[in-house]
C-alpha positions in Angstrom: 28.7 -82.6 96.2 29.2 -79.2 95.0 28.4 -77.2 92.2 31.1 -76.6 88.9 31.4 -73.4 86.7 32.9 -74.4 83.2 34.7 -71.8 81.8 35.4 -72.5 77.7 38.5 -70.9 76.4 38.3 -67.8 79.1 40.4 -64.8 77.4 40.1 -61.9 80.4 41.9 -62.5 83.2 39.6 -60.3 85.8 36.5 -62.0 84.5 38.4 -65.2 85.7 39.6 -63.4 88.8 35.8 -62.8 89.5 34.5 -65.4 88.5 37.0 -67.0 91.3 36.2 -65.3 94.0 32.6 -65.8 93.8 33.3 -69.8 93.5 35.5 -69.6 96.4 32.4 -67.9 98.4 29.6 -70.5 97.6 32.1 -74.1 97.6 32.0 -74.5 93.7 34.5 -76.1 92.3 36.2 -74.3 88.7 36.9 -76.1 85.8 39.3 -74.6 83.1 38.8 -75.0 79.5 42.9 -74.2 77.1 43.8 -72.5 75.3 43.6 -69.3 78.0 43.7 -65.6 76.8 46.4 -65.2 79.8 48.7 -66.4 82.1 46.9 -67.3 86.1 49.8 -65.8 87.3 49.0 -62.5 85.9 48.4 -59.9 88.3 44.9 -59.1 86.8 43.7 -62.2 88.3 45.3 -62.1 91.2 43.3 -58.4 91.8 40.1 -59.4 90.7 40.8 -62.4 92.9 41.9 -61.0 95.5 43.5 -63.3 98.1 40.7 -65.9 97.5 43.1 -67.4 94.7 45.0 -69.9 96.7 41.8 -71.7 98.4 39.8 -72.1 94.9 39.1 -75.5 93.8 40.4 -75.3 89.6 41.1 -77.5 87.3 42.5 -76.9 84.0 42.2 -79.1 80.8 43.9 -78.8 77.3 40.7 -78.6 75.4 37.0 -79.9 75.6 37.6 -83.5 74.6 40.0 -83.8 77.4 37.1 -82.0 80.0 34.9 -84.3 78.7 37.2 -87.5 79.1 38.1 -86.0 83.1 34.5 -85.5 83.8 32.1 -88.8 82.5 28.8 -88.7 82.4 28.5 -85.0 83.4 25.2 -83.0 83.3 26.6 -80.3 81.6 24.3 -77.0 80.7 25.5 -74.7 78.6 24.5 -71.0 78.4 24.5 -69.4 75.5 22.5 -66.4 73.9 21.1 -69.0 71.4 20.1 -71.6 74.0 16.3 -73.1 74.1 15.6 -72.8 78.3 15.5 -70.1 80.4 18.4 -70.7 82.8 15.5 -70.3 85.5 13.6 -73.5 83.7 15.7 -76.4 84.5 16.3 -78.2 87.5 20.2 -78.2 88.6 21.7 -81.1 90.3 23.7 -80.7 93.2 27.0 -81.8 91.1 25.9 -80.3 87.7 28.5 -78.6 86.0 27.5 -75.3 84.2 29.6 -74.2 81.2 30.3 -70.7 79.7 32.1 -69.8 76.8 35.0 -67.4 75.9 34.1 -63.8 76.1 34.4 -62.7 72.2 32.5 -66.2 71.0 30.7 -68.2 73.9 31.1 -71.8 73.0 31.6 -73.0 69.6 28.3 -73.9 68.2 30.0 -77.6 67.1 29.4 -78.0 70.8 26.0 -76.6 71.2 24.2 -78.5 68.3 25.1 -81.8 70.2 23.7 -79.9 73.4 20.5 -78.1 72.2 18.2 -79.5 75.1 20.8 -78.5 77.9 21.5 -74.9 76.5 20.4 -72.2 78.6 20.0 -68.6 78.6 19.7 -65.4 80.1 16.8 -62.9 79.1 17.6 -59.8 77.9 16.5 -57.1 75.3 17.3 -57.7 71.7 19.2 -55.3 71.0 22.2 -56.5 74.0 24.5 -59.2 72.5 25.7 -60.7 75.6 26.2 -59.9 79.4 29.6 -59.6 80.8 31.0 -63.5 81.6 31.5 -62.7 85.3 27.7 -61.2 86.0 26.6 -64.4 83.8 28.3 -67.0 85.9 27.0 -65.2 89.3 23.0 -64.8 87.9 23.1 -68.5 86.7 25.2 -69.5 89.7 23.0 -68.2 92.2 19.9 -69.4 90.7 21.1 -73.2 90.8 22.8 -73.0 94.4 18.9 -71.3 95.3 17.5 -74.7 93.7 19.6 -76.7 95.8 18.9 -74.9 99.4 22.0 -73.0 99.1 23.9 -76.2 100.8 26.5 -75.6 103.2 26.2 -71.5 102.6 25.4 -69.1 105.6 22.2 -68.0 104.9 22.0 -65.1 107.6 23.4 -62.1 108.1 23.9 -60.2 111.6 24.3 -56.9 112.4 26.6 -56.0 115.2 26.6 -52.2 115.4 22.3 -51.9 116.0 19.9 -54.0 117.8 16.5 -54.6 115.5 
């Protein structure tokens, strides 16, 4: 089982890029929301990507209802600046998907009212609108793959050059 990032309507291609490359590191699988703000054969991607690109897991889907149809029964949370939990409050399952929304909206709140108990946030002051979508997907990431053991990850380093 592995984790899923949900991106809704993404509309910069090197948060994308980013975004990834860090799914590609920990084994989670991307999920696509359309319309896209660009083309994922645009070389902004492909940078931001780096060479990562060809061995990420993504699917792409014409709009929510189709996600939604791919993907039944999901345990979808959805973070949002207006959501109820602390992203650090709920428990993540091992296949959970996590959803984010496009970087000048989020996700529409037609989506969100019919969500409300799995909407999660990230703290911050009140006078920040957002974080950047990239940063998001990595703090919320990390934080469910800790929940879950960080399964199937390296979890230590080693130093080559000095002896400790």
């Amino acid at each position: 089982m592995a984790l899923n990032i949900v991106l809704f309507e993404p509309e910069i291609p090197a948060n994308t890029g980013n975004i990834g490359r860090t799914c590609v590191a920990t084994g989670t699988r991307l999920h696509l929301i359309e319309p896209l703000g660009f083309r994922l054969n645009e070389k902004e991607i492909k940078r931001a990507g780096m060479d990562y690109w060809e061995h990420l897991d993504v699917t792409r889907y014409i709009n929510f209802e189709d996600f939604l149809e791919k993907n039944p029964g999901a345990k979808i949370y959805m973070a949002t600046t207006k959501g109820l939990n602390v992203y650090t409050e709920v428990n993540y399952e091992p296949d959970c998907y996590i959803m984010f929304g496009k970087e000048s909206a989020g996700i529409p709140e037609e989506i969100l009212v019919n969500n409300r108990e799995n909407c999660i946030r990230i703290p911050m002051l009140s006078e920040i609108r957002s974080l950047n979508l990239s940063n998001s997907v990595a703090v919320v990431l990390y934080e469910a793959l800790r929940q879950n053991n960080f399964n199937h990850m390296r979890l230590q380093g080693q130093l080559t050059k000095y002896d400790w």
